[in-house]
C-alpha positions in Angstrom: -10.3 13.4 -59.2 -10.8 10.9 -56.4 -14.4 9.3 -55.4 -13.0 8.5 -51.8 -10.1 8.9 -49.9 -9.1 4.7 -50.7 -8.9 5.5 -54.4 -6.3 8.5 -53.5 -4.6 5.8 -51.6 -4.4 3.5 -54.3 -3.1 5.8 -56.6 0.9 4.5 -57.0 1.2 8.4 -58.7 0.9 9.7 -54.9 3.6 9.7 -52.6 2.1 11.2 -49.7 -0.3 12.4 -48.3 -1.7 15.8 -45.4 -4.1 14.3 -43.5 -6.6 17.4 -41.8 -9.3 15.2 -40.7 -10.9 15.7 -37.1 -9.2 14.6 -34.4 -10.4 10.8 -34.1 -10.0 9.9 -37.8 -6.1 10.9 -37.8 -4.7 6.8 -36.1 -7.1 4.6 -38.6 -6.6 7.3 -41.9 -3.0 7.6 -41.5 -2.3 3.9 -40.2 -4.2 3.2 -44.1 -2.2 5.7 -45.8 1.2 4.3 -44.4 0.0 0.4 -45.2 -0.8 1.7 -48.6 2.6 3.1 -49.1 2.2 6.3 -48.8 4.0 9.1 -46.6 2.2 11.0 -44.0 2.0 14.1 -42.3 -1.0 13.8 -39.9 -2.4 17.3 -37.9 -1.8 17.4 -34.2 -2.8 16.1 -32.2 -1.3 12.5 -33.7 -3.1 10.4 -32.0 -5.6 10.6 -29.2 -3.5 8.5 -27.0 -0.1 7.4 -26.5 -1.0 3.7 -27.8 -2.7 5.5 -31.0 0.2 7.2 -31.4 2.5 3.8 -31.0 0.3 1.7 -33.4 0.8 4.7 -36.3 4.4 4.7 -35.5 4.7 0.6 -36.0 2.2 0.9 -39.3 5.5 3.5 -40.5 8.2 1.1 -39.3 6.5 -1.9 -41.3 6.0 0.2 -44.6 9.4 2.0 -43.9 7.4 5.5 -44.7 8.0 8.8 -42.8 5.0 9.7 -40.3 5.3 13.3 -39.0 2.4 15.5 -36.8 2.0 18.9 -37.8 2.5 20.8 -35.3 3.7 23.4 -37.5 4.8 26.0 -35.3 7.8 23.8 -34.2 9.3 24.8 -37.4 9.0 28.7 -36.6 12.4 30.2 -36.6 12.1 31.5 -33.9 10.4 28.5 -32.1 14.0 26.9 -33.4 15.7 29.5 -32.4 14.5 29.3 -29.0 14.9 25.8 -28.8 18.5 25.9 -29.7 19.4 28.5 -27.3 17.8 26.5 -24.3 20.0 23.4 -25.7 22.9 25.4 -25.6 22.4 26.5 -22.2 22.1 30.3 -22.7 20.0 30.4 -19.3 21.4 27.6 -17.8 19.4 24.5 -16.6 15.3 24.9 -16.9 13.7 25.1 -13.6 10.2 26.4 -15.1 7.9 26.8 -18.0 4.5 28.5 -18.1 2.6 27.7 -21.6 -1.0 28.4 -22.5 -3.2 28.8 -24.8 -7.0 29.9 -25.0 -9.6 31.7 -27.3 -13.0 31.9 -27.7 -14.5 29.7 -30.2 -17.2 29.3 -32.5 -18.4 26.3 -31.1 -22.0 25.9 -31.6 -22.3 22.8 -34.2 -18.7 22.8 -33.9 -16.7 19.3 -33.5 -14.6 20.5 -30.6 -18.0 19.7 -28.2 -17.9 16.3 -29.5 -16.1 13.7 -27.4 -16.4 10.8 -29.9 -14.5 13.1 -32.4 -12.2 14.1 -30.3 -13.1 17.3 -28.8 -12.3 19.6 -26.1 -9.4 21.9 -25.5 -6.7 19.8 -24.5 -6.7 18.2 -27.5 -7.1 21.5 -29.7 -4.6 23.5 -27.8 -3.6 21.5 -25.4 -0.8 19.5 -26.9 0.9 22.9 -28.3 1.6 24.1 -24.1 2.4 20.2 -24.0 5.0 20.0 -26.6 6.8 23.3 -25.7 7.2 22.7 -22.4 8.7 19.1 -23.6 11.1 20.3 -25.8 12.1 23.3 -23.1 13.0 20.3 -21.0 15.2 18.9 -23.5 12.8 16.1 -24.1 13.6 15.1 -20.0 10.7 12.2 -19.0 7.6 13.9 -17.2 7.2 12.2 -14.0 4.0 13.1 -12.5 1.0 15.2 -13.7 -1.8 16.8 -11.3 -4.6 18.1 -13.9 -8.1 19.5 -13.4 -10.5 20.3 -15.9 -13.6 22.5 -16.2 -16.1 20.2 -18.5 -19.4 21.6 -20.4 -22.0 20.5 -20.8 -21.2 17.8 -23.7 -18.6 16.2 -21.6 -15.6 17.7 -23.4 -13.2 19.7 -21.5 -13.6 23.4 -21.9 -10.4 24.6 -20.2 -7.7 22.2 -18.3 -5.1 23.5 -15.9 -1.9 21.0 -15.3 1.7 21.0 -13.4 4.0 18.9 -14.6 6.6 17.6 -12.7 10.4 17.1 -14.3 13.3 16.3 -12.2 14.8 19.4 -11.9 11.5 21.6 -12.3 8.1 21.9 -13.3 5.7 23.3 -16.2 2.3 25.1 -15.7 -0.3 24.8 -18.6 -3.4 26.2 -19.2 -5.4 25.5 -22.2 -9.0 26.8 -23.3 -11.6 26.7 -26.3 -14.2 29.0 -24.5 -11.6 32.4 -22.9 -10.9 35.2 -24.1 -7.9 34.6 -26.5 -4.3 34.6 -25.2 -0.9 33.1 -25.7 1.9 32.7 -23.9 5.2 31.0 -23.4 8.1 31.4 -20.7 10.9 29.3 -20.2 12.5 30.2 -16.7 15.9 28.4 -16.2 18.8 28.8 -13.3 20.0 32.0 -14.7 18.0 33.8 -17.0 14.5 33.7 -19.0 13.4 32.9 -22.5 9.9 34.6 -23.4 8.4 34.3 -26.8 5.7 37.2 -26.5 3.0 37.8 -29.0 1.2 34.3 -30.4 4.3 31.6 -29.7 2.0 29.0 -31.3 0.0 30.8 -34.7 2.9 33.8 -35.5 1.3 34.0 -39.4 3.3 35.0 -42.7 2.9 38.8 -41.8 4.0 38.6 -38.1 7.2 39.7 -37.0 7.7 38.5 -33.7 11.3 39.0 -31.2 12.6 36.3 -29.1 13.2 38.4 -25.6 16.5 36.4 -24.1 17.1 37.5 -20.0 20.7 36.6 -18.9 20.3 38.1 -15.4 22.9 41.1 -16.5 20.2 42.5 -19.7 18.0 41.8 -22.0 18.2 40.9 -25.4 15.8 41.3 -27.7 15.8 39.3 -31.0 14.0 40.2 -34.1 12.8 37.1 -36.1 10.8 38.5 -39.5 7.9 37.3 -40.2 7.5 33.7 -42.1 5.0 31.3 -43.4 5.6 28.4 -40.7 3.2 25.8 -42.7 5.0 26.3 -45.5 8.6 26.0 -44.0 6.9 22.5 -42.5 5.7 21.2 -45.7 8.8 21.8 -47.3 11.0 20.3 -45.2 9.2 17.1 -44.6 8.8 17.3 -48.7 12.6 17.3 -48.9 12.8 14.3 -46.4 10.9 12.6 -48.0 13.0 13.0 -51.3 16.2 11.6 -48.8 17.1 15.5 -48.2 18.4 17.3 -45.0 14.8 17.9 -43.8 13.9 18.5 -40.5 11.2 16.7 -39.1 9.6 16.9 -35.5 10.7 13.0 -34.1 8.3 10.6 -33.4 9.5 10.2 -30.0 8.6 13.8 -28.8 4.9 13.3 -30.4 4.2 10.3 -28.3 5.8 12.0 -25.4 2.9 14.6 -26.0 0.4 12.0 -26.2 1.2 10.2 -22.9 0.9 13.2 -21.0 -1.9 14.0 -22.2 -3.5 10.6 -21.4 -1.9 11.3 -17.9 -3.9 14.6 -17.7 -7.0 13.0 -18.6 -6.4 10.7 -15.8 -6.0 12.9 -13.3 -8.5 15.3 -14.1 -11.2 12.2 -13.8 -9.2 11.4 -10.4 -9.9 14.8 -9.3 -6.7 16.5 -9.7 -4.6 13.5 -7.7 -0.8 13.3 -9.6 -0.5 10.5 -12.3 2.2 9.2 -13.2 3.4 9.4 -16.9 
């Protein structure tokens, strides 16, 4: 129907637009997409830095269009559900969270080994561990991060290790494109624990998954069925964009991901010495 992406952004018929390109074509596509008028939801990560990520967020401003990453898995139920509960203070103040994320890729010819494309598993996976320990924080400011990396042979990062240090605790991440695959997610707070066992980042249409709540006096486990995340995000950023009761993952917290991961960059170049955020 199109010959190139700037005729499907000329077309006045489209209101906006899903943009699934690699990693280092997501600031310039969806800062043209926005200028043309159009709505955007952008794959994570947003931008592949915090000032990527502020220049798309002014290009929304100044066409008064709604920008959103798709990190999809925030709008799991029970990834809400979880959230809510740590809001509520079901296990009192957090003090911890250990995220991570790694598999084993394909990645011969793949575009995660590229650097100029913006490769490497901090970038892939990394800004899932990121965001969720973010949010378990209640969106609190990241003071410090120490990071270190284990680089191949391209100069991409094949696995990153990272503390990052809150006010009143800290999170421990561990990301990988080249490990065996695993997933995890604990958020550890002054009186109890909130585990999301299973895949707390890719749960698919046919997996049930249980929310397992610690109090310090039991156990609860809570079933969540199984749902198509993707489609619960396309739909609700659909009905925001038609001025409904959408929800939509703020702007804020996706730059809040970006600078920390420029942070963890930094310090794994430093050699692991704590950067500031």
């Amino acid at each position: 129907m199109y010959g190139d992406y700037a005729a499907l952004l000329a077309d006045p018929d489209v209101d906006a637009v899903y943009i699934s390109l690699t990693n280092e074509a997501h600031a310039p596509w969806s800062i043209a997409a926005l200028s043309a008028g159009k709505h955007v939801l952008c794959e994570k990560p947003l931008g592949l830095t915090a000032t990527e990520v502020d220049a798309m967020a002014s290009a929304a401003s100044a066409a008064g269009r709604i920008l959103v990453e798709a990190s999809w898995y925030r709008w799991h139920p029970r990834v809400r559900l979880a959230a809510s509960l740590v809001r509520d203070g079901a296990i009192g103040d957090v003090r911890h969270v250990a995220a991570g994320f790694t598999f084993d890729g394909r990645l011969d010819g793949n575009y995660r080994l590229e650097p100029a494309r913006g490769g490497g598993a901090l970038y892939d996976v990394g800004c899932y561990a990121v965001s969720a320990a973010l949010w378990a924080f209640g969106g609190a400011p990241v003071g410090e991060v120490v990071a270190r990396q284990r680089v191949g042979p391209t100069g991409v990062d094949l696995a990153t290790e990272a503390v990052l240090s809150f006010d009143t605790g800290d999170a421990q991440i561990r990301v990988g494109i080249s490990e065996p695959p695993k997933q995890w997610l604990i958020v550890t707070g002054e009186r109890g624990e909130i585990e999301l066992p299973g895949a707390p980042y890719t749960s698919w249409v046919s997996d049930e998954t249980v929310l397992m709540v610690s109090d310090g006096e039991g156990t609860r486990r809570l079933p969540v069925a199984a749902v198509d995340a993707y489609r619960l995000m396309v739909e609700e950023v659909s009905s925001a964009i038609a001025d409904g009761d959408g929800w939509l993952l703020p702007l804020v917290e996706s730059r809040a991901t970006a600078a920390v991961l420029d942070a963890c960059f930094a310090s794994a170049r430093a050699g692991g010495a704590a950067v500031s955020v």
